[in-house]
VOGU-3710 file (C-alpha; in Angstrom, 3 decimals, decimal comma):
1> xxxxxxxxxx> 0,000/0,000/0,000  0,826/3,566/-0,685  0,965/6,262/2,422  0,198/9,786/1,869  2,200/12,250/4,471  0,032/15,516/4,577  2,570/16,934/7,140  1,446/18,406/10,774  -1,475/21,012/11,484  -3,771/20,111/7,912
11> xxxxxxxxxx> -7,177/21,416/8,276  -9,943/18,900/7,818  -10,425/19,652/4,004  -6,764/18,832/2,983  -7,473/15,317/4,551  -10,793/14,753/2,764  -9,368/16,392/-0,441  -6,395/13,865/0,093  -8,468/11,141/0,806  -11,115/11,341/-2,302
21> xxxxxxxxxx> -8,222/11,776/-4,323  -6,436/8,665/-3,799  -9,560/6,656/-2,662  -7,865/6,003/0,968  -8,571/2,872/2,665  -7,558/3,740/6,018  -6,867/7,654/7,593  -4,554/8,085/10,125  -3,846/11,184/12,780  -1,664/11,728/15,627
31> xxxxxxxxxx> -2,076/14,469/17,864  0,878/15,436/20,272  -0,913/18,335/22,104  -3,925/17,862/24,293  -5,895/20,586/22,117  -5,384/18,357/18,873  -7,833/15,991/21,004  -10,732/18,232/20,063  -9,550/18,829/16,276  -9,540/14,809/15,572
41> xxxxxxxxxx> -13,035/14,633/17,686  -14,406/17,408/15,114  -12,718/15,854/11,838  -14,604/12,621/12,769  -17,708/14,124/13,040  -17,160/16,262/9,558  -16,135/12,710/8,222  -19,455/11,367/8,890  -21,225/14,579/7,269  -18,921/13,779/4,519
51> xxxxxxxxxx> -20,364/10,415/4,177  -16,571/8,760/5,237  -16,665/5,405/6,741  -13,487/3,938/6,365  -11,023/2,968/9,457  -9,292/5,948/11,049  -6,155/5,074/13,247  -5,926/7,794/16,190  -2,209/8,203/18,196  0,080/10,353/19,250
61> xxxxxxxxxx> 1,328/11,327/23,217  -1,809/12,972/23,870  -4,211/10,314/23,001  -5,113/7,514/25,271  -7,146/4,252/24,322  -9,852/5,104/26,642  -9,935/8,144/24,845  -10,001/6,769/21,442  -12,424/3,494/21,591  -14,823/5,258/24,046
71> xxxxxxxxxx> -14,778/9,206/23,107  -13,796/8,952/19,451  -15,396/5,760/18,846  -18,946/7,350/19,800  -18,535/10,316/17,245  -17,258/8,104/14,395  -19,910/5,944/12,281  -16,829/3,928/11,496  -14,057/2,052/12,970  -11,104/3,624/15,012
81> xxxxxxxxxx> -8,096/1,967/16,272  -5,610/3,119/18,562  -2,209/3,595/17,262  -0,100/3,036/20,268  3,124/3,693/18,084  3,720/3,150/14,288  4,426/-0,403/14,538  0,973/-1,103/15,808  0,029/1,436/13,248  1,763/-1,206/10,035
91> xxxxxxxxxx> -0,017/-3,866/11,806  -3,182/-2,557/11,778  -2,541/-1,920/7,560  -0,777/-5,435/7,129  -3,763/-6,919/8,379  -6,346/-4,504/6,963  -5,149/-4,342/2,847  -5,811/-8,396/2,451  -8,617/-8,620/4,242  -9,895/-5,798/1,761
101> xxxxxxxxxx> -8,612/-7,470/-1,123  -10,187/-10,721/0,146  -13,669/-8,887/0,769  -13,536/-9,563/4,360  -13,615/-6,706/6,055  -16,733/-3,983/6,589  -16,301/-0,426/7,444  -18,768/-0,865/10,038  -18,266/-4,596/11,475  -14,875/-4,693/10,895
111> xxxxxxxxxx> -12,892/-8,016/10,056  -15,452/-10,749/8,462  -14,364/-14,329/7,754  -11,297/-15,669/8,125  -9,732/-12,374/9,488  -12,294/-12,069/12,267  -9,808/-12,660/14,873  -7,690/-9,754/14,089  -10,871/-8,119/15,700  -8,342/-8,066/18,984
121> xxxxxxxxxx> -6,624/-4,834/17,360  -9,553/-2,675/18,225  -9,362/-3,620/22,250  -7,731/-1,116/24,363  -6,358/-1,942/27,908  -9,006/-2,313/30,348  -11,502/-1,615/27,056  -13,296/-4,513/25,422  -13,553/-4,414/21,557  -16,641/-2,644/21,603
131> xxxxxxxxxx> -15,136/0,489/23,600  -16,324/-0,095/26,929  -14,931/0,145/30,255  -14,515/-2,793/31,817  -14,580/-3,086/35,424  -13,807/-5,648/38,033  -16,074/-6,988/40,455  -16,341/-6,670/43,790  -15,723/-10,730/43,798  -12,787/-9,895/41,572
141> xxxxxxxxxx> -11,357/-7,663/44,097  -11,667/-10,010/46,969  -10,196/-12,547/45,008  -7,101/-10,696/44,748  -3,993/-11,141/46,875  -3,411/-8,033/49,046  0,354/-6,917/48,744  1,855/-6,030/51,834  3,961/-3,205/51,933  7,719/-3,002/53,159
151> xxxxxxxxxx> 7,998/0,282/55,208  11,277/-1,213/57,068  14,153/0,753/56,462  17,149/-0,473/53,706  19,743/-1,725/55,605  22,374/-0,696/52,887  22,018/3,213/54,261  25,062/3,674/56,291  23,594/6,199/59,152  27,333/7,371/59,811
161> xxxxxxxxxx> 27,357/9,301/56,225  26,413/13,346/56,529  23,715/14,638/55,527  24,002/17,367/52,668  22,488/20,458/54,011  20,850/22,741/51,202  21,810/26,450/50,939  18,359/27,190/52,432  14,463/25,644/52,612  11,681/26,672/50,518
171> xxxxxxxxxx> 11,461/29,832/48,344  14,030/32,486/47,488  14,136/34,935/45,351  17,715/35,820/44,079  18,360/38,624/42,490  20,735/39,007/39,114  24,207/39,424/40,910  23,509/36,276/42,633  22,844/34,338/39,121  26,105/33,003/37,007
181> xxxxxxxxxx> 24,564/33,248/33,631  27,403/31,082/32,682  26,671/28,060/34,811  22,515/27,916/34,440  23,681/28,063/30,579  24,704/24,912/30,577  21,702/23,760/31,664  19,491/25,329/29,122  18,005/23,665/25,753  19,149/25,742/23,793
191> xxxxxxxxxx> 17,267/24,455/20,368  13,907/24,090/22,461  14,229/28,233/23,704  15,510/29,688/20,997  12,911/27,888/18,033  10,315/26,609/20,675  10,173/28,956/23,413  10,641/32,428/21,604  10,046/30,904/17,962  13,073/32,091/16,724
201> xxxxxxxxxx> 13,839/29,570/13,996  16,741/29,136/11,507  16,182/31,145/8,290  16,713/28,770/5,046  20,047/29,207/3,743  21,757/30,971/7,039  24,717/29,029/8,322  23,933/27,393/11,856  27,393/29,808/13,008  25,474/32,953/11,946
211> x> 22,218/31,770/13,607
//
């Protein structure tokens, strides 16, 4: 199969656009931000308006399954899966494209046939296939061996070793001739202040020297 990299931050339209032009079998977006939680919740619901059923594979750090099979899942008239990382991601496709090819697989029941047990791709942790929480029973809980906790104190702490006392407790506020610029610099990012922080970014063509 063929994968078509829109790039980050594409508005809804550039996906569908992409997606009737190349008659997509599968959509995929990752969100690293919380706030691109709500964007993928509204694409899905513009994808049903737009009449799109096909599976659409949700990741990224700021996605959770729970998120995904039970918020996502009840906006979309399709199928989601949760792409933990982008080998489960090529899983999901190397099991999908036959199963297509072998007309066993529906938009809206999933894998048919003799791919029906790849249905196990669509369960989060602690969520069954259909997107629900499951929870334990009370008889599940009793059932379970209580772990008793080790408060003693590790014998391999030699008592006879000072204590490090700190230059002081709590809050201080330090004004500029007590700060060595110099030192703290070293503990900077530099790349993350100067192009994330302050968006400051390399100009095409400047040498990194000059930047």
């Amino acid at each position: 199969y063929k994968v078509i990299n829109l790039g980050i931050k594409q508005p809804v339209e550039n996906i569908i656009q992409a997606y009737r032009e190349s008659n997509a079998d599968c959509i995929a977006m990752s969100g690293l931000l919380v706030k691109s939680t709500a964007f993928m919740k509204d694409n899905l619901e513009t994808f049903n308006q737009e009449g799109i059923t096909v599976p659409v594979i949700l990741g990224g750090a700021a996605l959770t399954p729970k998120f995904v099979y039970e918020d996502c899942q009840k906006t979309y008239k399709g199928k989601v899966v949760y792409g933990k990382d982008a080998f489960a991601d090529l899983h999901f496709m190397d099991k999908l494209m036959p199963s297509k090819h072998s007309n066993q697989w529906n938009d809206f029941d999933r894998f048919l046939g003799d791919f029906a047990e790849e249905n196990h791709l669509f369960k989060g942790r602690n969520f069954d296939e259909s997107g629900e929480d499951v929870k334990q029973t009370s008889s599940q809980y009793k059932n379970q061996e209580k772990t008793e906790i080790d408060t003693r104190r590790s014998e391999a702490v030699d008592p006879n070793i000072e204590r490090p006392t700190p230059p002081f407790w709590g809050t201080k506020i330090m004004s500029p001739d007590e700060l060595n610029l110099d030192e703290i610099l070293w503990y900077l990012d530099l790349q993350a202040l100067f192009a994330g922080q302050w968006q400051f970014r390399k100009p095409q063509g400047q040498p990194r020297e000059e930047y």
